[in-house]
N, C-alpha and C positions, 0 to 999 in steps of 0.2 A: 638909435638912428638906423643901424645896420636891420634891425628887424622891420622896421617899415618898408625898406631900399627892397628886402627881398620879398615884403607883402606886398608892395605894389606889383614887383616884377610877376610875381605868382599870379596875380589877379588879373593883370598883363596879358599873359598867360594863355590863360582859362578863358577871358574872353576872346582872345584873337582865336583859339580851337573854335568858339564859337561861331563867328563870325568865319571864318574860313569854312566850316562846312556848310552853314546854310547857304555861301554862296555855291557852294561845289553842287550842294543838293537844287537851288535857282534855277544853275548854267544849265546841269544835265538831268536833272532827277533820277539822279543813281540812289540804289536802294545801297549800293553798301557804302553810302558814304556813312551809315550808321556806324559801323568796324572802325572808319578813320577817328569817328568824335567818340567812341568808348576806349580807343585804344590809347588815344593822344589823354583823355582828362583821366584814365586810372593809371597813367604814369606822373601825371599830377597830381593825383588825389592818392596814389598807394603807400601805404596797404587798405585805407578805409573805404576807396573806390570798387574795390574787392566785393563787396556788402551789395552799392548799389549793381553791379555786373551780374551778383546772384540773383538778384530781386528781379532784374530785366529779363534775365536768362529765365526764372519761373513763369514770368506776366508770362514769355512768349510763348514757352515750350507746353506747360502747363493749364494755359486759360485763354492762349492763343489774342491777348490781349494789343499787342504794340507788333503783329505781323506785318504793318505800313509805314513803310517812313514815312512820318510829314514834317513841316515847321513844327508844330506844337510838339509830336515826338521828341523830334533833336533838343528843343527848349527844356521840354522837362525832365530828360535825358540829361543832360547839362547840367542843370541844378541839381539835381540829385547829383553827381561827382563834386557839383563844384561847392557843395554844403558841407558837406562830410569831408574834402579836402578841405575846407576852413576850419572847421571845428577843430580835424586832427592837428595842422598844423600849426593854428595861429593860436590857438582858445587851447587845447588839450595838453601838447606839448609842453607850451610853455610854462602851465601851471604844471605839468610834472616836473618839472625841471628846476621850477624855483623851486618846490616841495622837498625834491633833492636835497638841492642846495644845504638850505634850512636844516634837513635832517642831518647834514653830515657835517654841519658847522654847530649843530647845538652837541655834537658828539650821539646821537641818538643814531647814526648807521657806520655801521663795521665797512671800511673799504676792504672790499675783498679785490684782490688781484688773483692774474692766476700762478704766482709765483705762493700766495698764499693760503690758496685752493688748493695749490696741488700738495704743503706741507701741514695740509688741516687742522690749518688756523682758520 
C-alpha cells in the first residue's frame, strides 16, 4: 500500500514539473526554463536521471541537436527522466531489494556490518 501512496505521489510529481514549465515556457518563452525541467526531474529521477542529462548535454554540445526550447523539447526531455526514474525506482529497485531479501533469508548472503568489516570477518 505504502509503495503505491509514494508511486502515485512520484508520478504526481513528474507530471506537475511538467506541467509547470510548459506553462512557464506558454506565459514567457524563456529558453531557460529548460534548467528548471532538467533540474527539477533529475532530483526525481537520480541517480539515473544523470544518463539522460549526459545524453542531452552531447545532442546539444556535440551535434548541436535540441539548441531550441520548444513543447516537443520539454516533452521529450521529460520522458526521458521520467522513464528512467520509473524504471530505477519502481521496477529496478524493488526487484533488488526483494533479491535481497531472498538471498539473506535462504542464508546465501553474509551480513556484513562495519563492526564486521572492520574485524575481517
Amino acid at each position: 500500500m505504502i509503495m503505491k501512496t509514494i508511486k502515485a505521489l512520484w508520478i504526481g510529481a513528474a507530471v506537475c514539473v511538467l506541467f509547470i514549465t510548459i506553462d512557464a515556457y506558454y506565459s514567457v518563452h524563456d529558453k531557460d526554463i529548460w534548467d528548471v525541467l532538467a533540474w527539477l526531474m533529475l532530483i526525481l529521477s537520480f541517480p539515473a536521471g544523470l544518463v539522460v542529462s549526459l545524453v542531452l548535454l552531447v545532442l546539444e554540445m556535440e551535434f548541436s541537436i535540441i539548441s531550441k526550447t520548444s513543447y516537443l523539447s520539454l516533452a521529450l526531455g521529460w520522458a526521458g527522466y521520467f522513464v528512467l526514474g520509473y524504471l530505477q525506482w519502481f521496477e529496478l529497485t524493488p526487484h533488488l531489494i526483494a533479491k535481497l531479501c531472498a538471498l539473506k533469508k535462504n542464508g546465501n548472503f553474509r551480513n556484513v556490518s562495519p563492526q564486521n568489516y572492520a574485524n575481517g570477518n
